[in-house]
Biopython code that builds the backbone (N, CA, C, O; Angstrom):
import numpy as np
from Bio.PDB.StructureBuilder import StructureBuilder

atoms = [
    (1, "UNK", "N", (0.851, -1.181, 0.000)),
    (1, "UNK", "CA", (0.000, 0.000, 0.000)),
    (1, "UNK", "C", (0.892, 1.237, 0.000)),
    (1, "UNK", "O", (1.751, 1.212, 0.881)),
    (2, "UNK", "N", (0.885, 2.560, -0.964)),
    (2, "UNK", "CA", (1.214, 3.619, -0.921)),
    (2, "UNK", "C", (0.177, 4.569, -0.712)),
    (2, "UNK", "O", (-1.034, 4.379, -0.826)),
    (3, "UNK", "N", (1.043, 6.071, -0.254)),
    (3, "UNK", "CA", (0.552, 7.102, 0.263)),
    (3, "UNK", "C", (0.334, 7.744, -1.061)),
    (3, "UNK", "O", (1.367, 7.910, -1.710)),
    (4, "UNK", "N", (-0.524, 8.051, -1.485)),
    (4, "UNK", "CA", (-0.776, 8.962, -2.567)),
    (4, "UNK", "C", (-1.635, 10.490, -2.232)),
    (4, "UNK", "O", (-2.848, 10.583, -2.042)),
    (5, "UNK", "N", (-1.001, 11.205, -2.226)),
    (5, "UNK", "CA", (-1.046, 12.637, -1.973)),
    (5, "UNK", "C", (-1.254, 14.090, -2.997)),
    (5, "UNK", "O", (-0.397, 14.248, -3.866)),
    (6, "UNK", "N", (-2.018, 14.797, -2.925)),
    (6, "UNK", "CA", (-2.196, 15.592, -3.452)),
    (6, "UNK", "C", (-2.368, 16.919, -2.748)),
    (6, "UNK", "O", (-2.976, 16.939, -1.678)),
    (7, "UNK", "N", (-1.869, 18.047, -3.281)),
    (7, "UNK", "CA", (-1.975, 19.506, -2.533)),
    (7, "UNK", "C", (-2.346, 20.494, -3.641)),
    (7, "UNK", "O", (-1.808, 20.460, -4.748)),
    (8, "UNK", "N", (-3.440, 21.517, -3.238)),
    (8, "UNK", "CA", (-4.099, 22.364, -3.621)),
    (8, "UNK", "C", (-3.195, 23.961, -3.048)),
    (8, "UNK", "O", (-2.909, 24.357, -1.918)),
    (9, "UNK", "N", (-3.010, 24.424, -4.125)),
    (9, "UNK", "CA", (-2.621, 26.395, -3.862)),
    (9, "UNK", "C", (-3.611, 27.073, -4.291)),
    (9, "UNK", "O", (-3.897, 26.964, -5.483)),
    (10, "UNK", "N", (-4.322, 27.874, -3.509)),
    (10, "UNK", "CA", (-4.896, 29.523, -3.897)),
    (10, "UNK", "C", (-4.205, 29.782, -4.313)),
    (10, "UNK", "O", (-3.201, 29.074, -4.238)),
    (11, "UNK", "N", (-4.174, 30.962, -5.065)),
    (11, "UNK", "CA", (-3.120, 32.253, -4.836)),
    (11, "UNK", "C", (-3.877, 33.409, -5.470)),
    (11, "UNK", "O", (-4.306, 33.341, -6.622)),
    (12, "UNK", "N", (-4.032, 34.484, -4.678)),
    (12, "UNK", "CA", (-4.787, 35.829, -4.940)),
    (12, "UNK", "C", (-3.993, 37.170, -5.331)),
    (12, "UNK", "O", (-2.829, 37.212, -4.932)),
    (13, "UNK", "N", (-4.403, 38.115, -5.956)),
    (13, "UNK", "CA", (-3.848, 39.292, -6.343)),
    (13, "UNK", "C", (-4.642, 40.371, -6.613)),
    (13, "UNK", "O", (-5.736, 40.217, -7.156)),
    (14, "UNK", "N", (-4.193, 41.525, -6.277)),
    (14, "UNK", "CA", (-5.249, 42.796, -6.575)),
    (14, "UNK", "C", (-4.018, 43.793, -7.237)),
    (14, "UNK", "O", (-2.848, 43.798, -6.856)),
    (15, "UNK", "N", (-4.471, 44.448, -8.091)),
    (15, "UNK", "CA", (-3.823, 45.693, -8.848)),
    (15, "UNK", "C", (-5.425, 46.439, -8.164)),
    (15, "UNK", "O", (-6.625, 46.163, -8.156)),
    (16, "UNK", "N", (-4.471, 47.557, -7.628)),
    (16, "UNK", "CA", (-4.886, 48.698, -7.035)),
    (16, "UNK", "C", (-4.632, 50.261, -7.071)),
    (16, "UNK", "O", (-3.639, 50.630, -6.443)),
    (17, "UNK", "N", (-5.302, 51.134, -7.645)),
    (17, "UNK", "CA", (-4.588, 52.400, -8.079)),
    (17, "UNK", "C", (-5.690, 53.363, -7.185)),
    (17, "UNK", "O", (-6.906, 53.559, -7.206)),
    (18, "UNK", "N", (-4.542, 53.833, -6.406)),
    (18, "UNK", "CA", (-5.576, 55.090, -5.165)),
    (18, "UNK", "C", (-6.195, 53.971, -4.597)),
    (18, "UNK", "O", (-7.000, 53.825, -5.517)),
    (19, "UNK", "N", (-6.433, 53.187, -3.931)),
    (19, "UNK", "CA", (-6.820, 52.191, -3.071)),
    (19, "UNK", "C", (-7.994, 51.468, -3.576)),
    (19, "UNK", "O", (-8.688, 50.728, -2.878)),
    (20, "UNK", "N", (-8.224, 51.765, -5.075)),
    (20, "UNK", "CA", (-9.261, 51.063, -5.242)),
    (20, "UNK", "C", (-8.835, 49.715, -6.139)),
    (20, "UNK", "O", (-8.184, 49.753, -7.183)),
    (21, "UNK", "N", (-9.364, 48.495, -5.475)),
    (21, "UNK", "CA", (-8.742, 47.427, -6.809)),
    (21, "UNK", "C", (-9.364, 47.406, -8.072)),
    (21, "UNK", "O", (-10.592, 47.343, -8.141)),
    (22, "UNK", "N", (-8.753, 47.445, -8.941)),
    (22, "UNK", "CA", (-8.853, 47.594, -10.306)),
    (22, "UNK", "C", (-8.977, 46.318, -11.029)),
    (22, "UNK", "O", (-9.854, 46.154, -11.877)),
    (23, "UNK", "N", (-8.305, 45.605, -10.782)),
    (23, "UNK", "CA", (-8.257, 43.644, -10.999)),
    (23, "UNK", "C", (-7.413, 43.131, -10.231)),
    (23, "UNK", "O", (-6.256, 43.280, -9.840)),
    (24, "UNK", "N", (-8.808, 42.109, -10.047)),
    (24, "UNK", "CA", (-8.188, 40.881, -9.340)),
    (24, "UNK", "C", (-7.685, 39.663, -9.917)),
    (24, "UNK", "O", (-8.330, 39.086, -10.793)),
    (25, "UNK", "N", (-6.572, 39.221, -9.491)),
    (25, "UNK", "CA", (-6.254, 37.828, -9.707)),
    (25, "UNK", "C", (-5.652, 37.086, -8.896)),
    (25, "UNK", "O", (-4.734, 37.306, -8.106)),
    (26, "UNK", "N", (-6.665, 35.525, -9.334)),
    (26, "UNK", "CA", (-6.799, 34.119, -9.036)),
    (26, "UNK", "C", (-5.666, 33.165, -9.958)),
    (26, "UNK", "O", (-5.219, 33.195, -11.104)),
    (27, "UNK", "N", (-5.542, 32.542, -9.067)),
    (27, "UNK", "CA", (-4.755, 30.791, -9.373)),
    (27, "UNK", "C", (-4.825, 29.567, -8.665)),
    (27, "UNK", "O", (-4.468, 29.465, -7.491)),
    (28, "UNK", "N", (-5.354, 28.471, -9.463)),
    (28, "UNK", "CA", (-5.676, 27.529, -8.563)),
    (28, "UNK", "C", (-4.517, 26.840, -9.355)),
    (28, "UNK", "O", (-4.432, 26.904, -10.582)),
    (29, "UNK", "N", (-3.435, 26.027, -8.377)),
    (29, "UNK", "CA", (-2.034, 24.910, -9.122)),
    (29, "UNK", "C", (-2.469, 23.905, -7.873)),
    (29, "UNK", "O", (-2.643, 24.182, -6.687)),
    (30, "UNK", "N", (-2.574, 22.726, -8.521)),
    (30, "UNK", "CA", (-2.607, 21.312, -8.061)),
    (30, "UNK", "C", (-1.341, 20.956, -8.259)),
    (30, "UNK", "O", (-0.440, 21.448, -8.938)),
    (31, "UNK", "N", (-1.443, 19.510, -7.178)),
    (31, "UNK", "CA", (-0.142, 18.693, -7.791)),
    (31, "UNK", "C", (-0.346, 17.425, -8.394)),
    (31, "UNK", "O", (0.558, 16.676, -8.766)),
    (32, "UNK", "N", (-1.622, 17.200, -8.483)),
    (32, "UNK", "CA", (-1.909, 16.439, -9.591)),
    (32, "UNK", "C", (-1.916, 16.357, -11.618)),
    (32, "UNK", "O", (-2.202, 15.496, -12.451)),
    (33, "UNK", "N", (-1.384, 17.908, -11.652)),
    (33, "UNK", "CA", (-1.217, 17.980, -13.508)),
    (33, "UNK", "C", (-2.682, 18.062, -13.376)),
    (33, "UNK", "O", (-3.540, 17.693, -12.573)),
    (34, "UNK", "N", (-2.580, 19.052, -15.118)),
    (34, "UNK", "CA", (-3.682, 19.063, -15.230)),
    (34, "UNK", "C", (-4.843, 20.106, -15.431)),
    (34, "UNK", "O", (-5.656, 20.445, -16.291)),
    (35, "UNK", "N", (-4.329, 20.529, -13.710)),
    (35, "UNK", "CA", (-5.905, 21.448, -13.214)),
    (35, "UNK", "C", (-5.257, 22.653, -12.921)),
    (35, "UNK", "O", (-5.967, 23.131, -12.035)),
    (36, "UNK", "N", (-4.293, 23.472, -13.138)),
    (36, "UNK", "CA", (-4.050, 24.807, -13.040)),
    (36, "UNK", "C", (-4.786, 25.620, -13.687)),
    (36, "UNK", "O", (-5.088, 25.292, -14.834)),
    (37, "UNK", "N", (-5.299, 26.940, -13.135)),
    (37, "UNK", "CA", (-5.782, 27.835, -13.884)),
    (37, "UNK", "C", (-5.347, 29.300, -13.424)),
    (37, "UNK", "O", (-4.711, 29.398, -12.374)),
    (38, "UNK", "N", (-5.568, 30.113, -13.946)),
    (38, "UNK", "CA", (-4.528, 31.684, -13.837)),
    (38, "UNK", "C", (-6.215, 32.010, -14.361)),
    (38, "UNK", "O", (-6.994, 31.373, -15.071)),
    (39, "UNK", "N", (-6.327, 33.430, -13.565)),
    (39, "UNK", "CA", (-8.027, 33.956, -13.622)),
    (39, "UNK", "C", (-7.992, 35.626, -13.561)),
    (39, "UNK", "O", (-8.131, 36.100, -12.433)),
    (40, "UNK", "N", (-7.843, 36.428, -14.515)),
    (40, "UNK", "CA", (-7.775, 37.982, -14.137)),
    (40, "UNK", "C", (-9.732, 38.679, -14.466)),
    (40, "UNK", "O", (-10.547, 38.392, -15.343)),
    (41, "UNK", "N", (-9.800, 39.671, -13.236)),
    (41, "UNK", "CA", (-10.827, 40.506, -13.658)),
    (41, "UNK", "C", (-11.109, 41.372, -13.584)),
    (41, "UNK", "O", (-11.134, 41.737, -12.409)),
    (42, "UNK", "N", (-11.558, 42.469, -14.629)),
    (42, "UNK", "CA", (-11.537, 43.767, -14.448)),
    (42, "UNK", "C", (-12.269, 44.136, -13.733)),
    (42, "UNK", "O", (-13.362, 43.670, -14.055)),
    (43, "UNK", "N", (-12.425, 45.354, -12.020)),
    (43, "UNK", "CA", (-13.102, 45.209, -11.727)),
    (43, "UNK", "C", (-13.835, 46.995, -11.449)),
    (43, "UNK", "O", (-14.875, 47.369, -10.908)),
    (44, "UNK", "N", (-12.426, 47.917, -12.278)),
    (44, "UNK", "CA", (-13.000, 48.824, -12.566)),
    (44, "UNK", "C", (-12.248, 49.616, -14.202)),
    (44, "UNK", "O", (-11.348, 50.398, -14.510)),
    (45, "UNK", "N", (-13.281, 48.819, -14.839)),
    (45, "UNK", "CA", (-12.834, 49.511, -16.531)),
    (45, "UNK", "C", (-12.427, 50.970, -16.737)),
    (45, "UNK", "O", (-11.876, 51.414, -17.745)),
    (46, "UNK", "N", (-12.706, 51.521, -15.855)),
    (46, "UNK", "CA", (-12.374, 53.301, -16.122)),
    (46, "UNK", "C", (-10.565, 53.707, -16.000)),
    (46, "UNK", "O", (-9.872, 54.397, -16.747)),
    (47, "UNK", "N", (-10.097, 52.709, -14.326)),
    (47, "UNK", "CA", (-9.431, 53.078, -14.110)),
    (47, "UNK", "C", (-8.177, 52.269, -14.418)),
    (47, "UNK", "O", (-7.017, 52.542, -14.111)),
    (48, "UNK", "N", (-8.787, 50.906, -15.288)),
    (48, "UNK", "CA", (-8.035, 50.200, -15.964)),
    (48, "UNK", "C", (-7.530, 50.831, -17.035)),
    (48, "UNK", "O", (-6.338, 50.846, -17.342)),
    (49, "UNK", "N", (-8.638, 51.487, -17.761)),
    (49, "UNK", "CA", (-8.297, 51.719, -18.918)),
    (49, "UNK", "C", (-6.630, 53.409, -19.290)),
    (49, "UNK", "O", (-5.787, 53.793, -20.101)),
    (50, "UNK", "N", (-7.293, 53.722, -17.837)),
    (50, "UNK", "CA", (-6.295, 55.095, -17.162)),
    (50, "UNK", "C", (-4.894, 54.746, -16.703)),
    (50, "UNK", "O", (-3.977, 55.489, -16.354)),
    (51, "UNK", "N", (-4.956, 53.564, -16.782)),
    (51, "UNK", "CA", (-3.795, 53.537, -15.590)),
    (51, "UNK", "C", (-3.076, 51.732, -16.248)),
    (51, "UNK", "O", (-2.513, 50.920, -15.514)),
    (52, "UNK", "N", (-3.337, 51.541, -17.773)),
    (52, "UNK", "CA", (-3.063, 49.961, -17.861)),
    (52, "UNK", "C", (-1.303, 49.885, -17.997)),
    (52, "UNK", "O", (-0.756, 48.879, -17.544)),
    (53, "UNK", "N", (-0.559, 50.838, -18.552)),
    (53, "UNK", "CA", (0.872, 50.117, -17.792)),
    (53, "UNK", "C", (0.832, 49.403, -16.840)),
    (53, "UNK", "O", (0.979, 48.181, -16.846)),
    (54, "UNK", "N", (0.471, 50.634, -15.210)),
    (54, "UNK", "CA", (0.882, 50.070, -14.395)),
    (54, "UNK", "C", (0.274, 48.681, -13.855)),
    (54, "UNK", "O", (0.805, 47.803, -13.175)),
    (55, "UNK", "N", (-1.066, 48.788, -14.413)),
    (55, "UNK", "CA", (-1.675, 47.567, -14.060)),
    (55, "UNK", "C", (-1.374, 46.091, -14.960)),
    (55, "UNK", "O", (-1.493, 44.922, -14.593)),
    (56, "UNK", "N", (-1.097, 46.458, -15.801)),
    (56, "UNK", "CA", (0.054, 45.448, -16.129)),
    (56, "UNK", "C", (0.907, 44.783, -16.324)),
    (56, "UNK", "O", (1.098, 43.787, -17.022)),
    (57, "UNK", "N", (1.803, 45.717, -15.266)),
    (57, "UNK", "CA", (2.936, 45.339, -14.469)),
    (57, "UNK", "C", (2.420, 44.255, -13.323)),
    (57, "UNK", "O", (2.968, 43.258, -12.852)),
    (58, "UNK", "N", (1.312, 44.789, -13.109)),
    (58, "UNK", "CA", (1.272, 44.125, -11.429)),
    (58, "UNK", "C", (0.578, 42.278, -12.300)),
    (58, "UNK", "O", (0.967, 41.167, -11.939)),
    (59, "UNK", "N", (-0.146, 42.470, -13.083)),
    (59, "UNK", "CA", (-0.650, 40.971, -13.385)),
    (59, "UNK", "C", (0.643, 40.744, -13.943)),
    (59, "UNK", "O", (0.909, 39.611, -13.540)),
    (60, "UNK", "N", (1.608, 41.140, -14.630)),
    (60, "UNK", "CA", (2.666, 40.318, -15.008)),
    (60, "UNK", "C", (3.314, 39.629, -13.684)),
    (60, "UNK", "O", (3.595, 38.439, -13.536)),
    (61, "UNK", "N", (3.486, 40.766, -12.705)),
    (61, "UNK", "CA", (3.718, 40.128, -11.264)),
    (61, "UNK", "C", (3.408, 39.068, -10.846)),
    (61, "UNK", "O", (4.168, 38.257, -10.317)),
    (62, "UNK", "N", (2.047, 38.928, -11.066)),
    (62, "UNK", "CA", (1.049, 38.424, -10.372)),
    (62, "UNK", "C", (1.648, 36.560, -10.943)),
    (62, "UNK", "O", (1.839, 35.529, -10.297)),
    (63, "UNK", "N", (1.805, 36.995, -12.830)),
    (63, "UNK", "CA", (2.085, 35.367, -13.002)),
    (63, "UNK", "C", (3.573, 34.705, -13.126)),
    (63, "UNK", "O", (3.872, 33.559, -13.460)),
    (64, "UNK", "N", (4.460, 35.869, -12.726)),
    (64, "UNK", "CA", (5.969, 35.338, -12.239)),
    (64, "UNK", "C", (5.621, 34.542, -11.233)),
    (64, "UNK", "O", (5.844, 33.331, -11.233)),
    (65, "UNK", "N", (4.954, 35.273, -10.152)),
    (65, "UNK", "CA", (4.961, 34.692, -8.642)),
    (65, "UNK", "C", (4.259, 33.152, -8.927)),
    (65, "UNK", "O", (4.923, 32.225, -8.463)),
    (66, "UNK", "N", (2.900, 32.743, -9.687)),
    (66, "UNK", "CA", (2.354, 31.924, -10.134)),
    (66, "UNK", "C", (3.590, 31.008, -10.729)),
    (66, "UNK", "O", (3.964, 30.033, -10.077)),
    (67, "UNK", "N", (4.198, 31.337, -11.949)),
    (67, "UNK", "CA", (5.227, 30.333, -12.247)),
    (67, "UNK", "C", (6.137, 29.864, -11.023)),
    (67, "UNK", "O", (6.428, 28.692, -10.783)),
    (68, "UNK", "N", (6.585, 31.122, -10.198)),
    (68, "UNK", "CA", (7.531, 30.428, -8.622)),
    (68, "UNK", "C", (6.780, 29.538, -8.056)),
    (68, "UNK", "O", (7.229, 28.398, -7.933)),
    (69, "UNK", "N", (5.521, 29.842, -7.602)),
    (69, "UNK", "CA", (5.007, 28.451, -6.957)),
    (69, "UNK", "C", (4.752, 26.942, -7.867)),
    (69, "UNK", "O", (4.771, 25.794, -7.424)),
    (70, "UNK", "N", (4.567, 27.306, -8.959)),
    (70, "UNK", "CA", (4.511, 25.689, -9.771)),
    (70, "UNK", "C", (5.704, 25.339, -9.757)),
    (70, "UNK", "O", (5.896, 24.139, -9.560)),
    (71, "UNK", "N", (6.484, 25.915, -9.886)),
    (71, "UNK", "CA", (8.094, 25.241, -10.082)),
    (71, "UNK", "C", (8.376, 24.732, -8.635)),
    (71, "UNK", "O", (9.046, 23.704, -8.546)),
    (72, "UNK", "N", (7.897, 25.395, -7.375)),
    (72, "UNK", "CA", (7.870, 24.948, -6.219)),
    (72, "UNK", "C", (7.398, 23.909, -5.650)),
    (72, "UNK", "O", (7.816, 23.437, -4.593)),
    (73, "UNK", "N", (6.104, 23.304, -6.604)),
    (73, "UNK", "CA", (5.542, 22.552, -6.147)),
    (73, "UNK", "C", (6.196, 21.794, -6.917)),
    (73, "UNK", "O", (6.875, 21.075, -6.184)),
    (74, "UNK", "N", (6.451, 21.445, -8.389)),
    (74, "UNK", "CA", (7.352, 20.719, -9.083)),
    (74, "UNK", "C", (8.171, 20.361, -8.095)),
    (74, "UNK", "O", (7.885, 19.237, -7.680)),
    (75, "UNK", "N", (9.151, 20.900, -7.501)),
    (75, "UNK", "CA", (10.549, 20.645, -6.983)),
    (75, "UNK", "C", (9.893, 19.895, -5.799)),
    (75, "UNK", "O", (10.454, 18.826, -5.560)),
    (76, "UNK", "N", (8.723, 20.225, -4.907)),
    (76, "UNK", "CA", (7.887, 19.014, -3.961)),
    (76, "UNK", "C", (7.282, 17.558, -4.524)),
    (76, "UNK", "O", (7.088, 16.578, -3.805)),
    (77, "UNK", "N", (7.082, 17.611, -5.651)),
    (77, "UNK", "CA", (6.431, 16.151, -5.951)),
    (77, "UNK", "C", (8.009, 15.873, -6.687)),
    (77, "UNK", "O", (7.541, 15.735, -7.817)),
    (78, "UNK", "N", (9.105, 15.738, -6.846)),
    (78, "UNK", "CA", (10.203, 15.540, -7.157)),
    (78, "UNK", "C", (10.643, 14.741, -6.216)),
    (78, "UNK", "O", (10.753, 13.515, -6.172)),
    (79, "UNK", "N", (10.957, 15.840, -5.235)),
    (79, "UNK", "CA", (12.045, 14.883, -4.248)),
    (79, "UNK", "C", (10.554, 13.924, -3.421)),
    (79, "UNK", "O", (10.902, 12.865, -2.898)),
    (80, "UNK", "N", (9.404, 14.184, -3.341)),
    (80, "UNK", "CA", (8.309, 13.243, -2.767)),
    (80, "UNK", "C", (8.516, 11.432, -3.740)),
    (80, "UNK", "O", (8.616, 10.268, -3.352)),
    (81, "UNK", "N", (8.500, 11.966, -4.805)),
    (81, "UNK", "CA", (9.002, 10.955, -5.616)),
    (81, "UNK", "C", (10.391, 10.042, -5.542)),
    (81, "UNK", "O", (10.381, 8.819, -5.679)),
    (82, "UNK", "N", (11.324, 10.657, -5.356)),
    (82, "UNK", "CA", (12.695, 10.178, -4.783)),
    (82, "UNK", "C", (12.689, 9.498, -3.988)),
    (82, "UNK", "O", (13.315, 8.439, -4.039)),
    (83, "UNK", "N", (11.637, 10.046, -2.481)),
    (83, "UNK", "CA", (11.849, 9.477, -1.362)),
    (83, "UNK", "C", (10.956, 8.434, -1.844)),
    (83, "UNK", "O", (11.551, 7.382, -1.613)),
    (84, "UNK", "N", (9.989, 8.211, -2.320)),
    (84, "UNK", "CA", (9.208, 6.658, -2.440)),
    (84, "UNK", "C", (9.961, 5.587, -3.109)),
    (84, "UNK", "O", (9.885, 4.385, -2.856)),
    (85, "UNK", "N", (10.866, 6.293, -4.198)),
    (85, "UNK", "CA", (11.809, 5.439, -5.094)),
    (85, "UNK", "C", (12.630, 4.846, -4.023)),
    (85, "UNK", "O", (12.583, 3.619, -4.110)),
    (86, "UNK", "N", (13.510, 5.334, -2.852)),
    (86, "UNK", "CA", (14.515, 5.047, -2.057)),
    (86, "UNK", "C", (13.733, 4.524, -1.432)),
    (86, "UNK", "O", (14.066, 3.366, -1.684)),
    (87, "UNK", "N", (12.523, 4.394, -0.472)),
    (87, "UNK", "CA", (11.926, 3.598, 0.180)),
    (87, "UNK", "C", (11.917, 2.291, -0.785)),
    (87, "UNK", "O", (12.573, 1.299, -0.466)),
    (88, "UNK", "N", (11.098, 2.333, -2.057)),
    (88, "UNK", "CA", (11.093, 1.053, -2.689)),
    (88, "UNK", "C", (11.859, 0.396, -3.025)),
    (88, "UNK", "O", (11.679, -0.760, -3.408)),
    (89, "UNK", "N", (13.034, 1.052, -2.954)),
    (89, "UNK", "CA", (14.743, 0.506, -2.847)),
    (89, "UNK", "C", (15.006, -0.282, -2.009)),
    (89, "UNK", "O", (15.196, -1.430, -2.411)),
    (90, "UNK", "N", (15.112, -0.053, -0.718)),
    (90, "UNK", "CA", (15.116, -0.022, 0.508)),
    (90, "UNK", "C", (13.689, -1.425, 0.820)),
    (90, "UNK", "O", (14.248, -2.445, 1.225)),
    (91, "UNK", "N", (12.764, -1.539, 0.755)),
    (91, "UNK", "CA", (12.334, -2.699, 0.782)),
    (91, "UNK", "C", (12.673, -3.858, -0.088)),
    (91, "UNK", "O", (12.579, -5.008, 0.343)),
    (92, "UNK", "N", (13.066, -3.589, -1.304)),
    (92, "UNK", "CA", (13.662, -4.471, -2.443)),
    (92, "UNK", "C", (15.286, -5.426, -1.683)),
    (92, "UNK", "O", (15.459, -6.640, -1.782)),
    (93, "UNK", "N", (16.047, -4.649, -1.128)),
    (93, "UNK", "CA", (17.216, -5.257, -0.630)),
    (93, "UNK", "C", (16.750, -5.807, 0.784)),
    (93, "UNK", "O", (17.732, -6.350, 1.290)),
    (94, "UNK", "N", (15.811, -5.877, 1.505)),
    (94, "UNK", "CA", (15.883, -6.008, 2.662)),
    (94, "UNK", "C", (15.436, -6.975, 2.995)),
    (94, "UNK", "O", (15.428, -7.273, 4.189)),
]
sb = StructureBuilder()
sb.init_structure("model")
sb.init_model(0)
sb.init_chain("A")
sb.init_seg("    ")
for serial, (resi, resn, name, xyz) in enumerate(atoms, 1):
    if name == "N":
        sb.init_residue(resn, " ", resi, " ")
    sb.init_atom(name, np.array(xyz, "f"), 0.0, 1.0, " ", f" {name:<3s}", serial, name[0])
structure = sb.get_structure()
């Protein structure tokens, strides 16, 4: 019998100009493959449309940080994988 495991990330973001958020963004990354999704929404067109450099700096932000955590979680189901390989090692000689 193995442990088979799976982990779920939020991850939230607001672009905000004068304190009002302008868009939000969502990311849901599994570690099952698959089911990632990246989610932006405008939530005030006026001041999007006034201000979209900067607000498109911040969603570019928004999906660097998104790529750091998949690669993060990558690098967790990696060595999770290793260690089951060396366990199954490890019962094989014993």
């Amino acid at each position: 019998m193995a442990l088979s495991k799976t982990k779920s990330t939020s991850l939230t973001g607001e672009s905000k100009i004068d304190g009002v958020t302008v868009v939000r963004m969502t990311a849901s990354l599994s570690t099952n493959g698959g089911s990632d999704y990246v989610n932006q929404s405008v939530l005030d067109i006026d001041r999007y449309n006034s201000n979209k450099k900067e607000v498109r700096k911040d969603i570019a932000a928004f999906q660097e940080y998104v790529y750091e955590q998949q690669d993060a979680i990558d690098a967790e189901i990696a060595e999770d994988n290793k260690q089951a390989a060396e366990a199954s090692e490890d019962k094989k000689t014993a």
